[in-house]
GUZA-407114 format. One record per residue (C-alpha): residue in one letter; x, y, z. Coordinates in steps of 0.02 Angstrom, whole numbers, plus 50000, padded with zeros to 5 digits. Example, Ala and Ser with C-alpha at 12.3 -4.5 7.8 and 13.67 -1.06 7.14 Angstrom:
BEGIN
a506154977550390
s506844994750357
***
This chain:
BEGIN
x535605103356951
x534205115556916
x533725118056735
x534045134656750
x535645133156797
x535985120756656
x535195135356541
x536355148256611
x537895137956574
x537415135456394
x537035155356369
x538865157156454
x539695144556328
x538755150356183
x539195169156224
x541195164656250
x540995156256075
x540495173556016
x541695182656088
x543215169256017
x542695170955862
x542285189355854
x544075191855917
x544525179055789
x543885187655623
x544495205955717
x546315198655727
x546205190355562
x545825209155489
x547225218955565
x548465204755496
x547885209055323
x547895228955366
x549585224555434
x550275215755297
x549695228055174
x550515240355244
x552135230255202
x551805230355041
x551205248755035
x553095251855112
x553675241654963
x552725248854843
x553345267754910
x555085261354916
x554985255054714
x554085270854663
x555405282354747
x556915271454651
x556115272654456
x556405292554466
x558155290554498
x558325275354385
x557335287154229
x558675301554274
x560245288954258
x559605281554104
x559175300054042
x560735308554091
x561805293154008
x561245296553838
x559695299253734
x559295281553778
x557505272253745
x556475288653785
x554805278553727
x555285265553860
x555695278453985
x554065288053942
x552975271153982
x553985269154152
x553455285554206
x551485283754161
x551555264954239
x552315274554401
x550945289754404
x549665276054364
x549835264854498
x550125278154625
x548555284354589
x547465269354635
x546595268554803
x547435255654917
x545715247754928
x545775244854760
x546645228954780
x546135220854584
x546725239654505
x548225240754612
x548705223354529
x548355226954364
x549355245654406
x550755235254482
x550825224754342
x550985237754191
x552385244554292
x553195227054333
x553175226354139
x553855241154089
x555415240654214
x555895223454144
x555675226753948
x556715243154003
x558205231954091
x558035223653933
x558225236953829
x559695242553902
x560705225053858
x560925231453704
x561915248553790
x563645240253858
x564105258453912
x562595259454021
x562635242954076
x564445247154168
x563705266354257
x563865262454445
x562355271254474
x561385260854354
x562085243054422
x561515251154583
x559955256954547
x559395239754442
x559955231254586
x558985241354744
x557355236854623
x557705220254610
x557985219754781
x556355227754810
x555495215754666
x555935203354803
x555175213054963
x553745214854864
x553515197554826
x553755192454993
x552685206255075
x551045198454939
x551445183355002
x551185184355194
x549765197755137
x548845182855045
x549155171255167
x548205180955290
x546745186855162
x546555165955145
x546645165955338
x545375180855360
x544155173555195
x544095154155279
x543595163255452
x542125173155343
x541485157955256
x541525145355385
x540275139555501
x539865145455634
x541165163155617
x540005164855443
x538455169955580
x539685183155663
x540585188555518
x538895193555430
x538175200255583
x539815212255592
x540045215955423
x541545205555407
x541885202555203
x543075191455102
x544795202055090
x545405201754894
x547065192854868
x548395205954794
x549035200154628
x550235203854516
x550595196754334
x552265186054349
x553405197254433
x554855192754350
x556525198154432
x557205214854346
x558925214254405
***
């Protein structure tokens, strides 16, 4: 064996390295885009449900209108920050978490509310969604840890930073407690 042969072979292996783990940290990405934009759909989905929830409660009676009020600001809050916002969009997410449950509180004290189909409905297509939401941050996180190992570990480090590759930021949300 010559040593340029030897020396060729070595390039080759070290250049398929490079290539597995470029693909690597590229595949890692999309599964975070990816699962993001399950969340996003669950995030659309909740914000399109509080509009119809404020209207019930609204249209019931002259019900908790301070409560109401603070759904409605949580809702035009959070829509408002960037997706790549990921630490605002948790704090967003959060507020409104908060306000949905203190308002499903609230309304324990209305037994004639309590009983409107559309209400039970309603409470119940967000909880629903609570859940979806939960799940979606879940698999999202999982593949931010998945994408952030890649970044920081040896050798895919050396790619990563010669790509531009960056630590994804976990999405989180204060205890999502279930609303319904």
């Amino acid at each position: 064996m010559s040593a340029a042969w030897i020396f060729g072979s070595i390039i080759a292996m070290l250049l398929l390295a490079y290539i597995a783990i470029y693909n690597g940290l590229v595949a890692a990405q999309h599964k975070v885009r990816q699962a993001w934009s399950g969340i996003d759909v669950q995030l659309k989905r909740r914000y399109d449900l509080i509009p119809k929830l404020v209207e019930t409660v609204r249209a019931y009676g002259n019900y908790e209108k301070e409560a109401l009020s603070r759904i409605v600001e949580a809702r035009a809050s959070a829509i408002e920050v960037p997706d790549e916002q990921v630490d605002a969009r948790g704090t967003a997410e959060s507020r409104l978490s908060g306000s949905l449950n203190r308002l499903f509180a609230l309304v324990e004290a209305y037994p004639d509310l309590k009983t409107n189909q559309n209400y039970l409905q309603l409470q119940r297509e967000i909880s629903e969604t609570e859940d979806q939401i939960a799940a979606a941050r879940r698999i999202y996180n999982a593949n931010v840890n998945e994408l952030n190992v890649a970044v920081n570990s040896f050798p895919q480090n050396i790619v990563a930073s010669l790509h531009g590759y960056a630590e994804a930021k976990l999405f989180e949300i204060g205890d999502m407690e279930r609303t319904g």
